[in-house]
ROSE-4610 file (N, C-alpha, C; in Angstrom, 1 decimal, always signed):
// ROSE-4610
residu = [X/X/X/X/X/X/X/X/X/X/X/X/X/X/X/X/X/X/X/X/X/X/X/X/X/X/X/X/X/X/X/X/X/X/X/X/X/X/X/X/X/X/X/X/X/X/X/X/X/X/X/X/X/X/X/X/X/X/X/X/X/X/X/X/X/X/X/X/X/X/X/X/X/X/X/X/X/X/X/X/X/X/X/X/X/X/X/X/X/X/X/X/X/X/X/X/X/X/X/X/X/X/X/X/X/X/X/X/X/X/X/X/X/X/X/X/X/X/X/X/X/X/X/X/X/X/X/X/X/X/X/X/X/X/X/X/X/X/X/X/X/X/X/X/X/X/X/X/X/X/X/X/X/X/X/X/X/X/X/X/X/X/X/X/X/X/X/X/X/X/X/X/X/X/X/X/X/X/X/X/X/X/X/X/X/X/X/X/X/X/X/X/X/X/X/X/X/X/X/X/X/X/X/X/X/X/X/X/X/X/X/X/X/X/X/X/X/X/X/X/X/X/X/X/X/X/X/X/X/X/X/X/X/X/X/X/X/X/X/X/X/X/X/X/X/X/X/X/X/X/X/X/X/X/X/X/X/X/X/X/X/X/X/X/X/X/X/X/X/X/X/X/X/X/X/X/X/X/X/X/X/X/X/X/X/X/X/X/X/X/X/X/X/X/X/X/X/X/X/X/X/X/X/X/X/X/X/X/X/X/X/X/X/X/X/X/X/X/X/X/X/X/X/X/X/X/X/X/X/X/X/X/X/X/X/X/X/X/X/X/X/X/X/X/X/X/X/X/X/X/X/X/X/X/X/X/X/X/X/X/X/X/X/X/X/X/X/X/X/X/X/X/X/X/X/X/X/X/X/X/X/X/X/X/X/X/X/X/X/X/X/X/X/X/X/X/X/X/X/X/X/X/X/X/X/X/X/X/X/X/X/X/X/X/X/X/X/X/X/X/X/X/X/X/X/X/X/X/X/X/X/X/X/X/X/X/X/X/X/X/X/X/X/X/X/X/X/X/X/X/X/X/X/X/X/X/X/X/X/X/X/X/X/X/X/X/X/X/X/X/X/X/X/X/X/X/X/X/X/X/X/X/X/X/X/X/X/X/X/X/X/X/X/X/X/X/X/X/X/X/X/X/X/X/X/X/X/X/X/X/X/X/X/X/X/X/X/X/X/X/X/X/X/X/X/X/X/X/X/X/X/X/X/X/X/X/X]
num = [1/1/1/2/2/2/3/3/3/4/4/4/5/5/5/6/6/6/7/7/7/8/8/8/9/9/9/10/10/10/11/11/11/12/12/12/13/13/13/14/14/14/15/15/15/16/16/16/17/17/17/18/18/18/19/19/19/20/20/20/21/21/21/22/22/22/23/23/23/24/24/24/25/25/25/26/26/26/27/27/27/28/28/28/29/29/29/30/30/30/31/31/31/32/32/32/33/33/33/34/34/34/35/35/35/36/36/36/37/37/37/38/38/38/39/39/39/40/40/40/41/41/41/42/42/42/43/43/43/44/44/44/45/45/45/46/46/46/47/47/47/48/48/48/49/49/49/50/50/50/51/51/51/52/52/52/53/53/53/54/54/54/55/55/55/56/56/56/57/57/57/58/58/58/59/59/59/60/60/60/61/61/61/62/62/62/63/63/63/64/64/64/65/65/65/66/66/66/67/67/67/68/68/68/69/69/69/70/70/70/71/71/71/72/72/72/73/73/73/74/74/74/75/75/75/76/76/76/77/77/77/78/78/78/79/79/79/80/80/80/81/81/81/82/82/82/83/83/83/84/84/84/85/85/85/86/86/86/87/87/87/88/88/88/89/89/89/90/90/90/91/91/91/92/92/92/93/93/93/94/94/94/95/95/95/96/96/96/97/97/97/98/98/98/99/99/99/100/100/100/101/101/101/102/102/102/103/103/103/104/104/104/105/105/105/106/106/106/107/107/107/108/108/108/109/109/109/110/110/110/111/111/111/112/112/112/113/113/113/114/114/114/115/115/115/116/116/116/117/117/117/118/118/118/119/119/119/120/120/120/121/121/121/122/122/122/123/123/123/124/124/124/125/125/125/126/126/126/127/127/127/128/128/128/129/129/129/130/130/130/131/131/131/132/132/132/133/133/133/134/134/134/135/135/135/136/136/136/137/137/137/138/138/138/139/139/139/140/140/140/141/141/141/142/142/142/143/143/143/144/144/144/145/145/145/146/146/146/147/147/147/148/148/148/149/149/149/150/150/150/151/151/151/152/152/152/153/153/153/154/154/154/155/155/155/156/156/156/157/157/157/158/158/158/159/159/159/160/160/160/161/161/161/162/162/162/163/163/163/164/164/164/165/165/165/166/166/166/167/167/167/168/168/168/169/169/169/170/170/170/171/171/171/172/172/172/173/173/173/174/174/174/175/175/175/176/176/176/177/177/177/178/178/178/179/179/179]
x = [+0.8/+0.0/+0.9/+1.0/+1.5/+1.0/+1.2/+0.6/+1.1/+0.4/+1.2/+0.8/+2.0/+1.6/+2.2/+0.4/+0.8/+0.4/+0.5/+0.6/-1.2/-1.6/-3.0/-3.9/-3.8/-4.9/-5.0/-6.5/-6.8/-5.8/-5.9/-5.0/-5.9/-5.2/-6.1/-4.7/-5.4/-4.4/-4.5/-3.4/-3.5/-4.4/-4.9/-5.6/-6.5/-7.2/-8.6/-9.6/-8.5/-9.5/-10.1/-10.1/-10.5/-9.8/-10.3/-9.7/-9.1/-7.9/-7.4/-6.7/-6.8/-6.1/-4.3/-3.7/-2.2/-1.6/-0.7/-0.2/+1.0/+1.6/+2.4/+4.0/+3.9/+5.2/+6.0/+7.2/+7.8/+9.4/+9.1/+10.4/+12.0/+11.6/+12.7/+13.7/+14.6/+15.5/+15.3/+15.5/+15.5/+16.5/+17.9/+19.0/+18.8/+18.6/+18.3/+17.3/+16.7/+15.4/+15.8/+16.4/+16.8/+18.3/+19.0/+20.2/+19.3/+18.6/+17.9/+17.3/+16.2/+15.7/+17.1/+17.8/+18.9/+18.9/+19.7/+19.4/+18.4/+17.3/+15.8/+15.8/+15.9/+16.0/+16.8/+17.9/+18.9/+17.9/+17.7/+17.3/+15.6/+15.1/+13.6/+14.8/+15.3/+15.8/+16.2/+17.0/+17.2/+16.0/+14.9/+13.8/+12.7/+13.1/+12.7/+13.1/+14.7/+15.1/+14.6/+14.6/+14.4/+12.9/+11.8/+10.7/+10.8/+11.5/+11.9/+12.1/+13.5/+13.7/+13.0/+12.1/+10.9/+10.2/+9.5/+8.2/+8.8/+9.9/+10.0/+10.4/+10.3/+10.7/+9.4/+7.9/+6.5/+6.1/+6.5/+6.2/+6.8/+7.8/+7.9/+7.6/+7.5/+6.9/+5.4/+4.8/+3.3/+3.4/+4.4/+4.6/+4.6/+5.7/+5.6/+4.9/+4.2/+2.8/+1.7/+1.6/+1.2/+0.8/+2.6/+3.1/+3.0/+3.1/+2.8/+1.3/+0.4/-1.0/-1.2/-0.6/-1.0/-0.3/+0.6/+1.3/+0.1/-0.3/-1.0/-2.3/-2.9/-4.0/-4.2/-2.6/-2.7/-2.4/-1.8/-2.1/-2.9/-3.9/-5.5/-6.3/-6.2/-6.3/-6.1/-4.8/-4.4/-4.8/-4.9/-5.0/-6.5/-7.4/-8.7/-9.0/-8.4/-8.1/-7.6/-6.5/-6.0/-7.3/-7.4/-9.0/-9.7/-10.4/-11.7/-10.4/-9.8/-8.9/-8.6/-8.3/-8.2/-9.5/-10.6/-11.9/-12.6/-12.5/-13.0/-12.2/-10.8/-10.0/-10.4/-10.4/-10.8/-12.3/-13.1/-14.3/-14.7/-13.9/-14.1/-12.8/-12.1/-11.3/-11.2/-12.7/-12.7/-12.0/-11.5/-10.5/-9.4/-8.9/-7.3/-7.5/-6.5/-6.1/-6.2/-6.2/-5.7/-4.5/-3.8/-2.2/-1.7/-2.3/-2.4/-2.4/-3.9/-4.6/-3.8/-3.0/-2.4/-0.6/+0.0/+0.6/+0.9/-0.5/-1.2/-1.3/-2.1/-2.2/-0.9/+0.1/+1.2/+2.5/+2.0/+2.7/+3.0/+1.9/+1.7/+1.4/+0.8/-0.9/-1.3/-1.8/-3.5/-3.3/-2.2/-2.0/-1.6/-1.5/-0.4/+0.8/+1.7/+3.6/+3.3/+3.2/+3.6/+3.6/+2.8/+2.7/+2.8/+2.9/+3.2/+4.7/+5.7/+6.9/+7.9/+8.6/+9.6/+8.6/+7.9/+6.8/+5.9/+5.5/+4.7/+5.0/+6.0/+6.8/+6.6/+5.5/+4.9/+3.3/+3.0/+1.4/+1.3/-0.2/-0.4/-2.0/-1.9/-3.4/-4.1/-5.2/-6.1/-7.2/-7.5/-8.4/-9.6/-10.9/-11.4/-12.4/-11.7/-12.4/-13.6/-14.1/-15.7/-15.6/-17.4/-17.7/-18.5/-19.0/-20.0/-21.0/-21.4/-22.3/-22.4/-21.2/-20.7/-19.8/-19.7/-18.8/-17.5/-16.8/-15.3/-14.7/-13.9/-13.5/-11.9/-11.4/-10.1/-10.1/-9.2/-8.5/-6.8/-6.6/-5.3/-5.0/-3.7/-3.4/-1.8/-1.7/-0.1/+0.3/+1.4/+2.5/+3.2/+2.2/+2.7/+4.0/+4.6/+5.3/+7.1/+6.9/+8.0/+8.1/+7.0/+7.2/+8.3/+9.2/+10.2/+10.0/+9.2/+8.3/+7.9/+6.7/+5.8/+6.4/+7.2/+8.0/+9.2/+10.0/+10.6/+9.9/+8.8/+7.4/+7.3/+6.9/+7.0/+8.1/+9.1/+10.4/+10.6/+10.3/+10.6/+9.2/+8.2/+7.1/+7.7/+8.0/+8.4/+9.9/+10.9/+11.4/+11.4/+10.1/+9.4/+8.7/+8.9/+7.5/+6.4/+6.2/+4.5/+4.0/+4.4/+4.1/+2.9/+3.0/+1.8/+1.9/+1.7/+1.6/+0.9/+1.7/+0.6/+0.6/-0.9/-1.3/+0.1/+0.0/+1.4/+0.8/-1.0/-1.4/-2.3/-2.5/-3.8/-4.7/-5.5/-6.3/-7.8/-7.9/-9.2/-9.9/-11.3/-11.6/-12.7/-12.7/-13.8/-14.5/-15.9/-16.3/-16.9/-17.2/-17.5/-18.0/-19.5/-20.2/-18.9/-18.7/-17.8/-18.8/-18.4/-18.8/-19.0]
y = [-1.2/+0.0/+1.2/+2.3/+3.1/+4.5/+5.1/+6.5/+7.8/+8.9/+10.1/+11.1/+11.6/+12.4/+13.7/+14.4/+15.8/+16.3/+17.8/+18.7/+18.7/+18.2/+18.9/+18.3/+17.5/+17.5/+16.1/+15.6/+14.6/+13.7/+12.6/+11.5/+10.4/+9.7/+8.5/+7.4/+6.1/+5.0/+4.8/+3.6/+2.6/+1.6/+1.2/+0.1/+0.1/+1.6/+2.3/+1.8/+2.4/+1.9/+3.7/+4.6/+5.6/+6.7/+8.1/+8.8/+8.9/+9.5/+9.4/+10.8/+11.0/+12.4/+12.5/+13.1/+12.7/+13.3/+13.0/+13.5/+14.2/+14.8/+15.8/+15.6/+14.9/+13.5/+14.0/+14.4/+14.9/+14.2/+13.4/+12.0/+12.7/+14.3/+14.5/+15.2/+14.7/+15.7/+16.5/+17.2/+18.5/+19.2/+18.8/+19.6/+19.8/+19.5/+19.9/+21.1/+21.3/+22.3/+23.4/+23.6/+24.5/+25.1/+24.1/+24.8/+25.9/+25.4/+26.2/+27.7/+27.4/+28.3/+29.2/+29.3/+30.1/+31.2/+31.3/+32.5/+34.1/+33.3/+33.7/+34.6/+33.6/+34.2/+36.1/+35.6/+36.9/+37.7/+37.5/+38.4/+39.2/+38.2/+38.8/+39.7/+39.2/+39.9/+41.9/+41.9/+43.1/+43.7/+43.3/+43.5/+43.8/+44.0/+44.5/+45.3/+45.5/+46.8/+47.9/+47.8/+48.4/+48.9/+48.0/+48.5/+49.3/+49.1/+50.0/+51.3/+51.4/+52.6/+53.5/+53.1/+54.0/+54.1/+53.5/+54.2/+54.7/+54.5/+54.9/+56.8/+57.3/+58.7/+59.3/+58.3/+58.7/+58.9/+57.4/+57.2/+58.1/+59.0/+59.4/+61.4/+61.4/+62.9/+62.8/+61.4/+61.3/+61.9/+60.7/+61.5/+62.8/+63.7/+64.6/+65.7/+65.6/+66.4/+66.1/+64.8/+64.4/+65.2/+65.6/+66.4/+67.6/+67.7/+69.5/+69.7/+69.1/+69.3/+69.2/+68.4/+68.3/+69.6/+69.8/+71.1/+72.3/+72.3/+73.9/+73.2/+72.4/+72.3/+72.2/+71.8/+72.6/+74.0/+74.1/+75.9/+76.6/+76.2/+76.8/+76.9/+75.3/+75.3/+76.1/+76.3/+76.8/+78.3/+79.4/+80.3/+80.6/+79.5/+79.7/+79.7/+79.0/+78.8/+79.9/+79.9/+82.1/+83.0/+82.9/+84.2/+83.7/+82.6/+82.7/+83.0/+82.1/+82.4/+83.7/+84.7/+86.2/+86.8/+86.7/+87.2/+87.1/+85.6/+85.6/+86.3/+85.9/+86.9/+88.4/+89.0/+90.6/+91.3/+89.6/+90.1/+89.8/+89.0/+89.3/+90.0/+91.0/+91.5/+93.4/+93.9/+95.0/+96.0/+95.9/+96.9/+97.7/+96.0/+96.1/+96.8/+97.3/+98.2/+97.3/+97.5/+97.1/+96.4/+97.2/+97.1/+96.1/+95.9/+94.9/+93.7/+93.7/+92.3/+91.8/+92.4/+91.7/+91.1/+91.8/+91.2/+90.1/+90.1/+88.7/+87.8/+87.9/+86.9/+86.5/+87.4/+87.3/+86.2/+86.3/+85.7/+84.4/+83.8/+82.5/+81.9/+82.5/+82.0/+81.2/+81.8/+80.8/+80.5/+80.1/+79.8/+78.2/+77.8/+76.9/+77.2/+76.3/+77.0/+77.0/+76.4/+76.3/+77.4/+78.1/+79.8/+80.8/+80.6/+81.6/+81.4/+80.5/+80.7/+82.1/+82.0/+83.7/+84.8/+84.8/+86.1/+86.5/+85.4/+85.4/+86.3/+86.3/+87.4/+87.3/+85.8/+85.8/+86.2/+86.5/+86.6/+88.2/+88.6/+90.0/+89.9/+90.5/+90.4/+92.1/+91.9/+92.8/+92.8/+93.8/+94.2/+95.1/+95.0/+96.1/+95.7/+96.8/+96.5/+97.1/+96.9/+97.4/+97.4/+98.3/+98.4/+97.3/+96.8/+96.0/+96.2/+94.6/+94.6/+94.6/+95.0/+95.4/+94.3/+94.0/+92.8/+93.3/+92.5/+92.7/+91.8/+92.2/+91.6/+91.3/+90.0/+89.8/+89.1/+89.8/+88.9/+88.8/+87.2/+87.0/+86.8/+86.7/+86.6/+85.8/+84.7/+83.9/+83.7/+83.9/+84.3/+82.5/+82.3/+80.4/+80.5/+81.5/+81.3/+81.2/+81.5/+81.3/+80.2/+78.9/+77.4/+76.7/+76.4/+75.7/+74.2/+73.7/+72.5/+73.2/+74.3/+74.6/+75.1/+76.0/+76.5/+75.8/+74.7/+73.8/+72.5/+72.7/+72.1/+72.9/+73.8/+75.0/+74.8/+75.0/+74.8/+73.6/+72.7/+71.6/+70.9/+71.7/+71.9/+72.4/+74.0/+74.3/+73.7/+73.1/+72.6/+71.5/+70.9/+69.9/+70.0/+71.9/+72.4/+72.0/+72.2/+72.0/+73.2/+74.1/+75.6/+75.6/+74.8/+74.9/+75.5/+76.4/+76.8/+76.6/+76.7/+76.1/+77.5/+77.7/+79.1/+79.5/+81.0/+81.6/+82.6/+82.8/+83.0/+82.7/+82.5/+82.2/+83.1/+83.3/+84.3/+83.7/+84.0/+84.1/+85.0/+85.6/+86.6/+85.6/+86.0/+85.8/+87.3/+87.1/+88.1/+87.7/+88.2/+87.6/+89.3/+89.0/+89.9/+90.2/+91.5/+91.8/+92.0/+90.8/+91.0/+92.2]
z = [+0.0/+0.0/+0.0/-0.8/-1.1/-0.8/-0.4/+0.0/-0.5/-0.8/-0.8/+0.5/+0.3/+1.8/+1.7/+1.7/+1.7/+3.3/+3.1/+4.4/+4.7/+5.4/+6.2/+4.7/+3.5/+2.5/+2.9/+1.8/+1.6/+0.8/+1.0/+0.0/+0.1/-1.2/-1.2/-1.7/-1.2/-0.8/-2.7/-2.9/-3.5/-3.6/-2.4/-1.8/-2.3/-2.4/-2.2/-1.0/+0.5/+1.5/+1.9/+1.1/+1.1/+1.2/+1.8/+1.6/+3.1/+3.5/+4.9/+5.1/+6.3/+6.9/+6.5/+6.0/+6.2/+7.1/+7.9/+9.2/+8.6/+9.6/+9.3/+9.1/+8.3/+8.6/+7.4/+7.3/+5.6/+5.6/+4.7/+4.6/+4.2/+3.7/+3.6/+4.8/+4.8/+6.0/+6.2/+7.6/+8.2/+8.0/+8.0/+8.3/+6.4/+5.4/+4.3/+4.1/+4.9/+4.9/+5.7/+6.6/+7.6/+7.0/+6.1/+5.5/+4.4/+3.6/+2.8/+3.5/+4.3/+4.8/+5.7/+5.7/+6.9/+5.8/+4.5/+4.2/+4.0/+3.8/+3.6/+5.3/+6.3/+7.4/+7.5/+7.1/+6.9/+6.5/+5.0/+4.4/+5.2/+5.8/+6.5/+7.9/+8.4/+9.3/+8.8/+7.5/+7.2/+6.8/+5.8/+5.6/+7.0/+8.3/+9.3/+9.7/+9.9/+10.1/+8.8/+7.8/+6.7/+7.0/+7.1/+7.9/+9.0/+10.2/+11.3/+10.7/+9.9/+9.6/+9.0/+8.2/+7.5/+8.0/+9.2/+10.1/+11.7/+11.9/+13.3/+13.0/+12.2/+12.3/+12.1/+11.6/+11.2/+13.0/+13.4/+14.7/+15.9/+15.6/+16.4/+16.5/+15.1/+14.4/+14.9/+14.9/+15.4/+16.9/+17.8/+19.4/+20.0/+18.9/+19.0/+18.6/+17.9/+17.7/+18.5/+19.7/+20.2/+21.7/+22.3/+23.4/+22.7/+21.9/+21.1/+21.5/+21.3/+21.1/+22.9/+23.8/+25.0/+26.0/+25.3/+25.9/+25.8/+24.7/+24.2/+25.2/+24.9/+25.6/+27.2/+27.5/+29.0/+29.4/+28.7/+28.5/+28.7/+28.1/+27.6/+28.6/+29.2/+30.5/+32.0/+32.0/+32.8/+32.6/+31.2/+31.3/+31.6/+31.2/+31.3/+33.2/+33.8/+35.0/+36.0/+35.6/+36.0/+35.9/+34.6/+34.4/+35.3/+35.7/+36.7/+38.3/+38.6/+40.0/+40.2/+39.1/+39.6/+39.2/+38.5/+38.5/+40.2/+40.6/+42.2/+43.0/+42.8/+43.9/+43.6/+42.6/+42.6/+43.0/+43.1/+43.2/+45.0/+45.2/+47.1/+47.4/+47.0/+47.5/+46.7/+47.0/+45.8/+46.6/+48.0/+48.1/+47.3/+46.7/+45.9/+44.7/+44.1/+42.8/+41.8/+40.5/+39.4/+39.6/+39.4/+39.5/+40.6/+42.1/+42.8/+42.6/+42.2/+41.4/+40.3/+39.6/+38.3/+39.0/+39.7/+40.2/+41.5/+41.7/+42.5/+41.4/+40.5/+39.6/+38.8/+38.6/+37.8/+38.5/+40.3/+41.3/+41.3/+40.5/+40.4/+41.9/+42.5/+43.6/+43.7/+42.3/+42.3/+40.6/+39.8/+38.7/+38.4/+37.5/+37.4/+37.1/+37.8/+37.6/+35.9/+35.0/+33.6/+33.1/+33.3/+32.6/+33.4/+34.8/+35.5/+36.4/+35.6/+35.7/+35.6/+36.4/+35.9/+36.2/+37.0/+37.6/+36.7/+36.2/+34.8/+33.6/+33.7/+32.2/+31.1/+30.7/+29.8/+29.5/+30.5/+30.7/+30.9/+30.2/+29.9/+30.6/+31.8/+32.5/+32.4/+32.3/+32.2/+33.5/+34.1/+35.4/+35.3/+35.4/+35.1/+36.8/+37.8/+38.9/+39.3/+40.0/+39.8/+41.7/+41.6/+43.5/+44.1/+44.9/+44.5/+44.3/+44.0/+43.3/+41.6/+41.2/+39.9/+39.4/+37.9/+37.4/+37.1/+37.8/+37.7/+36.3/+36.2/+34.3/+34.4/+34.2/+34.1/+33.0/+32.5/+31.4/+31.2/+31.2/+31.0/+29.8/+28.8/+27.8/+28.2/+27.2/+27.8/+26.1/+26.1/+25.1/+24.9/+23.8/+23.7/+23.1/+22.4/+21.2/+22.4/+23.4/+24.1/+25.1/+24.7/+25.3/+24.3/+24.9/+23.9/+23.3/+23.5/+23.2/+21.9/+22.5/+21.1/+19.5/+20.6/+19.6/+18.7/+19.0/+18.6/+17.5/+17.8/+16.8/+15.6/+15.9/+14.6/+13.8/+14.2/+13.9/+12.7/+12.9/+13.1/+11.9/+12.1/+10.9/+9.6/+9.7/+8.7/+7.9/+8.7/+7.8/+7.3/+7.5/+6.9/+5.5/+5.4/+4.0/+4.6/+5.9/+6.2/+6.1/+7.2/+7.1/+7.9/+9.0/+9.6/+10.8/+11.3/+12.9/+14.0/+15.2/+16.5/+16.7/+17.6/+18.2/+18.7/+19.0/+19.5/+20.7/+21.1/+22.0/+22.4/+23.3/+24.5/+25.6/+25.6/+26.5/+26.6/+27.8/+28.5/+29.5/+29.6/+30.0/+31.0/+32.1/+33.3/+34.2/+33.9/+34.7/+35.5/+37.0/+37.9/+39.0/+39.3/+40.0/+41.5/+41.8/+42.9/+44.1/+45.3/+46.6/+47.5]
């Protein structure tokens, strides 16, 4: 009885006692098949670095547009944050001046450190104080174009030929009835 034997198909005997499963059995040597296959190996091995190399610079331009986008949007945050923190502080505190209130808020107080680093030297606040009963008006404004993240993105856009820009300022205004 004579057989053929393929991978995972049907065969049929000699005999004709039907059709039968063939097992995974392959009469030819291994060390003949694995000499063969070793260079193929090589070759898939460089054919991965080769893949590496062309998407890990996509992959990592993605990252960083990634921290670009999360930087500015905590920003936004924070400046949105400052405007209401110094709108309440000026509104239970209508004693103080203008001029008072902006270098309270410039103090980084009641800010986040991120924008109100260096005595807020990048932030341009606005006061409009009132008596009570009357709406007090602050507005902050934060100068993105001097985060070195953001601005190193820019950078780093245009000499790409993108030419695309990230905002270069941020402001928010909160008004809030004075106590």
């Amino acid at each position: 009885m004579n057989r053929t034997v393929t991978r995972g198909k049907q065969i049929e005997s000699n005999a004709g006692a039907g059709p039968l499963i063939a097992e995974m059995r392959i009469n030819s040597p291994a060390p003949m098949r694995s000499a063969l296959a070793r260079p193929f190996a090589r070759l898939e091995r460089g054919q991965s670095m080769a893949e590496f190399a062309l998407l890990a610079p996509l992959f990592l331009f993605v990252v960083f547009v990634a921290i670009t986008f999360a930087v500015i949007g905590q920003s936004a945050l924070a400046v949105s944050q400052l405007a209401y923190n110094g709108a309440r502080y000026a509104a239970v505190n209508p004693q103080l001046t203008s001029t008072q209130l902006q270098t309270y808020i410039k103090s980084g107080a009641i800010g986040a450190p991120s924008i109100t680093a260096g005595g807020g030297a990048h932030l341009t606040v606005t006061v409009v104080q009132a008596s009570f009963g009357q709406p007090v008006s602050v507005t902050v404004a934060y100068d993105l174009s001097t985060n070195s993240i953001v601005s190193s993105m820019t950078t780093l856009f245009n000499g790409l030929g993108f030419h695309q820009t990230f905002p270069t300022s941020l402001s928010a205004t909160e008004v809030v009835m004075s106590e």
